[in-house]
N, CA, C and O atoms as CSV, one atom per row, in Angstrom:
chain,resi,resn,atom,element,x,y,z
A,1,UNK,N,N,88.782,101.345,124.114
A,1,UNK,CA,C,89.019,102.314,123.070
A,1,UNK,C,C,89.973,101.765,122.013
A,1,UNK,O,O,89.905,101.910,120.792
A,2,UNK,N,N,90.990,101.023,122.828
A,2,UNK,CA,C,92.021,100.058,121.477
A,2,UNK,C,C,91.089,99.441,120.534
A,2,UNK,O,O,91.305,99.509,119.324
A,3,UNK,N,N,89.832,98.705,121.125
A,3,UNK,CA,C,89.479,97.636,120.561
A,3,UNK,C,C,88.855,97.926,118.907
A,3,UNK,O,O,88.821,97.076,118.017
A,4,UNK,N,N,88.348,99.495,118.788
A,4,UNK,CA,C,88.045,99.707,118.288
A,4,UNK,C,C,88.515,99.347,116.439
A,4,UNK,O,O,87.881,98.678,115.623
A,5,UNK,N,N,89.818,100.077,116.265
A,5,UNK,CA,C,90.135,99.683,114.705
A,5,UNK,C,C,90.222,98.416,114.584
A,5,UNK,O,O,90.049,97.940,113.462
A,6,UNK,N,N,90.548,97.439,115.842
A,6,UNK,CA,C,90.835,95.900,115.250
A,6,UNK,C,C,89.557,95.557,114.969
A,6,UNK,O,O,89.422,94.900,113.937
A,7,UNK,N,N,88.362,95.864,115.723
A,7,UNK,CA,C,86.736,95.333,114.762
A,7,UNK,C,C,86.658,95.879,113.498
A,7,UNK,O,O,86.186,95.083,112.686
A,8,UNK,N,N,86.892,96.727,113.140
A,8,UNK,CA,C,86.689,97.654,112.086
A,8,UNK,C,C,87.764,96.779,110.984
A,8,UNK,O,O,87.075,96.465,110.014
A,9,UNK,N,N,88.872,96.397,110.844
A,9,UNK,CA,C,89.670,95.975,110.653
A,9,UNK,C,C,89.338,94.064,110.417
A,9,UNK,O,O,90.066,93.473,109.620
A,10,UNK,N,N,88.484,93.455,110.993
A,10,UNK,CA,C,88.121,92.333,111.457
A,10,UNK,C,C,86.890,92.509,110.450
A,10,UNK,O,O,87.003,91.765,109.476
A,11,UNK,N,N,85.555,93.441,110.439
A,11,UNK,CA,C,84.557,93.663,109.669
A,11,UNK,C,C,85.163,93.215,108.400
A,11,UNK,O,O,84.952,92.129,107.860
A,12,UNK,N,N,86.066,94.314,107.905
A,12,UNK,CA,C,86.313,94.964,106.283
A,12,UNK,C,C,86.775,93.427,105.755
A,12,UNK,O,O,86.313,92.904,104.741
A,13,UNK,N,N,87.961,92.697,106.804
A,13,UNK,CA,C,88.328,91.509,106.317
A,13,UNK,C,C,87.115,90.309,105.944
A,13,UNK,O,O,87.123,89.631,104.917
A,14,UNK,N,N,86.038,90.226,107.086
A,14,UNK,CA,C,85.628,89.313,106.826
A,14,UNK,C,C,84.568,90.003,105.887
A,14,UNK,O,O,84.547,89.163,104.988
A,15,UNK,N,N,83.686,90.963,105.505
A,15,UNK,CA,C,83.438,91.347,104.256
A,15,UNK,C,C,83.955,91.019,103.061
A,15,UNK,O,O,83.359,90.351,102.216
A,16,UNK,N,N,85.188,91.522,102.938
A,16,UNK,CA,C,85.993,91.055,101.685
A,16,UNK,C,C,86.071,89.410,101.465
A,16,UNK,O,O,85.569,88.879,100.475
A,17,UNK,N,N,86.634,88.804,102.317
A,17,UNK,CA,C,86.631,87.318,102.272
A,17,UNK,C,C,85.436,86.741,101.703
A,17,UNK,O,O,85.435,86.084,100.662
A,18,UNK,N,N,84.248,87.041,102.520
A,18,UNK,CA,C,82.801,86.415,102.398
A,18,UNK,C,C,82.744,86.947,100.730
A,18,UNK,O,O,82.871,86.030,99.918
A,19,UNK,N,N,82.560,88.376,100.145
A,19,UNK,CA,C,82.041,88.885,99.338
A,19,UNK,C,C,83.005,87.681,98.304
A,19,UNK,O,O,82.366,87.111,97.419
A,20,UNK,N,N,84.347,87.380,98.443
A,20,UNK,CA,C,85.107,87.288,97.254
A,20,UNK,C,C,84.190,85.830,96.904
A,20,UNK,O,O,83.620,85.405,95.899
A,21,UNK,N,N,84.391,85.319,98.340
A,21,UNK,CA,C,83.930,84.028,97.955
A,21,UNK,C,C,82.876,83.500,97.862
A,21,UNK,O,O,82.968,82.273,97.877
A,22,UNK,N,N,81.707,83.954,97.752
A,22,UNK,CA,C,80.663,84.247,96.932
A,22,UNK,C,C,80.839,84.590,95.778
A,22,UNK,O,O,80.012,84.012,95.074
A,23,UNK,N,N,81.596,85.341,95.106
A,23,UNK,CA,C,81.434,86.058,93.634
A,23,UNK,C,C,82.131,85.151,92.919
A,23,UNK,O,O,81.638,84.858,91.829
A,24,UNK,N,N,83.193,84.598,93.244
A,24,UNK,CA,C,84.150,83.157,92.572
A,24,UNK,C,C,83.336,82.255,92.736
A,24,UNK,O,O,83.238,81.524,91.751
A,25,UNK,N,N,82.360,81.855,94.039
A,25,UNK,CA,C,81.400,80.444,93.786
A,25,UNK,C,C,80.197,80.474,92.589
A,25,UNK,O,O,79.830,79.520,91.903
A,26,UNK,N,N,79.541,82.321,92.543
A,26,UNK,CA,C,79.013,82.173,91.388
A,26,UNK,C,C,79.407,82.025,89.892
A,26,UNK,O,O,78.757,81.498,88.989
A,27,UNK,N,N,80.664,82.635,89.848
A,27,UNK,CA,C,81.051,82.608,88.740
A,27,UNK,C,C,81.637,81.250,88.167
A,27,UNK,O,O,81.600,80.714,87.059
A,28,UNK,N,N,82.082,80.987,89.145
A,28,UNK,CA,C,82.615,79.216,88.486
A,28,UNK,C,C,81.511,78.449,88.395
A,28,UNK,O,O,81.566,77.532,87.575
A,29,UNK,N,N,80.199,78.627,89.227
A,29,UNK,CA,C,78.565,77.897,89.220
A,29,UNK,C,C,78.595,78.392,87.699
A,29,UNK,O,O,78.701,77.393,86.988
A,30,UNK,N,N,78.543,79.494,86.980
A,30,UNK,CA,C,77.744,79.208,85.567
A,30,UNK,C,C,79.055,79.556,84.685
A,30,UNK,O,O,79.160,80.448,83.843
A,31,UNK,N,N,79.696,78.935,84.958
A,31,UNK,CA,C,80.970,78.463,84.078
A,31,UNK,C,C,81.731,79.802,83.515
A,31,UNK,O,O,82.572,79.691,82.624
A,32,UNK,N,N,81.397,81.049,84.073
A,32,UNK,CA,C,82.615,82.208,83.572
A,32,UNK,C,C,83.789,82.125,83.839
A,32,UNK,O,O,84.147,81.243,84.620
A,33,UNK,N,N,84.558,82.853,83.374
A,33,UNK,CA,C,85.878,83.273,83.753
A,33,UNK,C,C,85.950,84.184,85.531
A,33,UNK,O,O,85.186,85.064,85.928
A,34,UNK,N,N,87.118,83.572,86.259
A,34,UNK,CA,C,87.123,84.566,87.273
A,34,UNK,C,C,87.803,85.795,87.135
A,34,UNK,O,O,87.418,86.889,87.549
A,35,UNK,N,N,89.143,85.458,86.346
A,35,UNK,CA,C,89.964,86.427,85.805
A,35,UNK,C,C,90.112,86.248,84.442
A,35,UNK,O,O,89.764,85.111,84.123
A,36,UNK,N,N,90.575,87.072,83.303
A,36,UNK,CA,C,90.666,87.210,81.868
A,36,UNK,C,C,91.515,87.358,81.592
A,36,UNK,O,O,91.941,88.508,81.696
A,37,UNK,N,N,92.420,86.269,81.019
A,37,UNK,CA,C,93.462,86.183,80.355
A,37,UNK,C,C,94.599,84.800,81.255
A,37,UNK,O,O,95.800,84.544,81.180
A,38,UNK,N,N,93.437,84.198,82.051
A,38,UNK,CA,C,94.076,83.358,83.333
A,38,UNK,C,C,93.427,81.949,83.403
A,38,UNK,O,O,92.210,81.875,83.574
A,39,UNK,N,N,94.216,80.778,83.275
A,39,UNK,CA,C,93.547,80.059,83.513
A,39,UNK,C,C,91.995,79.770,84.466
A,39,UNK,O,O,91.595,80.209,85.544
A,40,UNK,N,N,91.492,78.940,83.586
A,40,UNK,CA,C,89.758,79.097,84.817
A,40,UNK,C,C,90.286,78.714,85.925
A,40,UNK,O,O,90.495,79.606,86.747
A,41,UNK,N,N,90.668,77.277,86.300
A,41,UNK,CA,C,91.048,76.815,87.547
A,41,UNK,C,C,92.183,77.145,88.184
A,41,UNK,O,O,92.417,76.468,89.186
A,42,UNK,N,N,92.856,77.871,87.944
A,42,UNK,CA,C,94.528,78.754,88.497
A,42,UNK,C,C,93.500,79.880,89.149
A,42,UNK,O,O,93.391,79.937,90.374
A,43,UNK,N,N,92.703,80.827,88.237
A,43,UNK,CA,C,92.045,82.038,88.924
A,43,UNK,C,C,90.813,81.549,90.082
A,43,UNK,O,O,90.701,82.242,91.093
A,44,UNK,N,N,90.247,80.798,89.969
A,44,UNK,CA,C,89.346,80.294,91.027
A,44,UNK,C,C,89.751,79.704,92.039
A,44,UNK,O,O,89.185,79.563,93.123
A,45,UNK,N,N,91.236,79.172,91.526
A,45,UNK,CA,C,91.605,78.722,92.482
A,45,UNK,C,C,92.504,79.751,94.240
A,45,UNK,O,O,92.452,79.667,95.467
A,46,UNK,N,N,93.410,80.844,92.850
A,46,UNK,CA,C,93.895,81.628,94.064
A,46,UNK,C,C,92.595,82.556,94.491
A,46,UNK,O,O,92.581,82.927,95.665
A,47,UNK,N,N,91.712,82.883,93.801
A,47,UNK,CA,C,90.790,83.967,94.251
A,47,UNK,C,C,90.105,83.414,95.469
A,47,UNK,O,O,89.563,84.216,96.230
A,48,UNK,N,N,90.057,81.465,95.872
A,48,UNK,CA,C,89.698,80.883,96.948
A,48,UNK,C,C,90.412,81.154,97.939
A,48,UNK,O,O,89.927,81.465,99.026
A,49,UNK,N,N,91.740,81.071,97.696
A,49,UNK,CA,C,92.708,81.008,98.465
A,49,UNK,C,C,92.752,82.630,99.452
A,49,UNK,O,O,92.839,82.872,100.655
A,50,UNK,N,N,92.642,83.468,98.234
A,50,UNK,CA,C,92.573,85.145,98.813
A,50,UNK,C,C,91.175,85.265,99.675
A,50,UNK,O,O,90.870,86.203,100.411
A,51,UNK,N,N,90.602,84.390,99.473
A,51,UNK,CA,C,89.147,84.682,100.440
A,51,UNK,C,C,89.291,84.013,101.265
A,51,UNK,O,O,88.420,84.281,102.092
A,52,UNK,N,N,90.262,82.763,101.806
A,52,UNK,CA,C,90.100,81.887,102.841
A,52,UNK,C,C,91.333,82.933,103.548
A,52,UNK,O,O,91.490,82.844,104.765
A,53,UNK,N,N,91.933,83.620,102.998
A,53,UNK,CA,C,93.056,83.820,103.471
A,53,UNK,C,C,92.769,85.213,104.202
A,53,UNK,O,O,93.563,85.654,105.033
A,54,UNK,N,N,91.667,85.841,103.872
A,54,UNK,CA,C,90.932,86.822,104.232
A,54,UNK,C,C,89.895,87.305,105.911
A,54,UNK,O,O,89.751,88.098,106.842
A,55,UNK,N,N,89.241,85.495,104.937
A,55,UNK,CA,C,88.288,85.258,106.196
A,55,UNK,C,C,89.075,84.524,107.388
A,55,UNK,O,O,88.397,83.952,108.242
A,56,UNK,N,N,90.482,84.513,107.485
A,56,UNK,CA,C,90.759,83.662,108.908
A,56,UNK,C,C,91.468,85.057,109.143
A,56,UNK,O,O,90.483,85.350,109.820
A,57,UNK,N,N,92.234,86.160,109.214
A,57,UNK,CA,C,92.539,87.289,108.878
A,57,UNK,C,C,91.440,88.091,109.801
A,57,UNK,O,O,91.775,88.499,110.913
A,58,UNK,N,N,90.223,88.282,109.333
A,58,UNK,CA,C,89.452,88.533,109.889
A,58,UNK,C,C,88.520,87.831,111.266
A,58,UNK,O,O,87.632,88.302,111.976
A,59,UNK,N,N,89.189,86.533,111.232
A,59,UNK,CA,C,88.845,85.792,112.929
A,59,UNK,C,C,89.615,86.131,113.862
A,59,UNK,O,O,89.499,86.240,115.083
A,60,UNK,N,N,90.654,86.331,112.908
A,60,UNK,CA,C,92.167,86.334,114.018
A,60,UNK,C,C,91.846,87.864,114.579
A,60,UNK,O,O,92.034,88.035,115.783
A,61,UNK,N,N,91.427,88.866,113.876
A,61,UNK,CA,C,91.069,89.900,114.169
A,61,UNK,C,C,90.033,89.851,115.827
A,61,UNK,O,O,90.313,90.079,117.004
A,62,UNK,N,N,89.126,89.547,115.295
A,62,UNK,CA,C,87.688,89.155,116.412
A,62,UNK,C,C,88.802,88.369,117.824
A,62,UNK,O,O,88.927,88.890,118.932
A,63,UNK,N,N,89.347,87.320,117.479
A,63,UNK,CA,C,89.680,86.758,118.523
A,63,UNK,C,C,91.028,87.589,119.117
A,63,UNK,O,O,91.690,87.134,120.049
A,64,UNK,N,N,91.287,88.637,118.572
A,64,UNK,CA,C,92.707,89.047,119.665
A,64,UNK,C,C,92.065,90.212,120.305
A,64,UNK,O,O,92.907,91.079,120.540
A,65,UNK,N,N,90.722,90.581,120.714
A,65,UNK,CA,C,90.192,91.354,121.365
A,65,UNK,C,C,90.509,91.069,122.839
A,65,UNK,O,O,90.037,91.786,123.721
């Protein structure tokens, strides 16, 4: 019954992670902006960082079951 919010919790993370980092790989693929008003490679770069930082977040989740 514990286990429950930490999957739920583990999902949303690795959702978010996956989704971000997909949407920053397309957007830097056809050369947009990730953020506006931000360097290209400063914003692609932390928006990587917030998705790697996401998706291990969300392992760590899965694995403390």
């Amino acid at each position: 019954m514990e286990s429950g919010p930490v999957i739920f919790a583990g999902v949303v993370f690795a959702l978010f992670g996956g989704g971000l980092l997909v949407w920053t790989a397309a957007r830097v693929r056809h050369r947009l902006p990730v953020a506006h008003g931000v360097s290209p490679v400063a914003s692609a770069g932390i928006a990587t960082v917030a998705a790697l930082i996401s998706l291990a977040l969300g392992a760590w989740c899965f694995t403390s079951l």
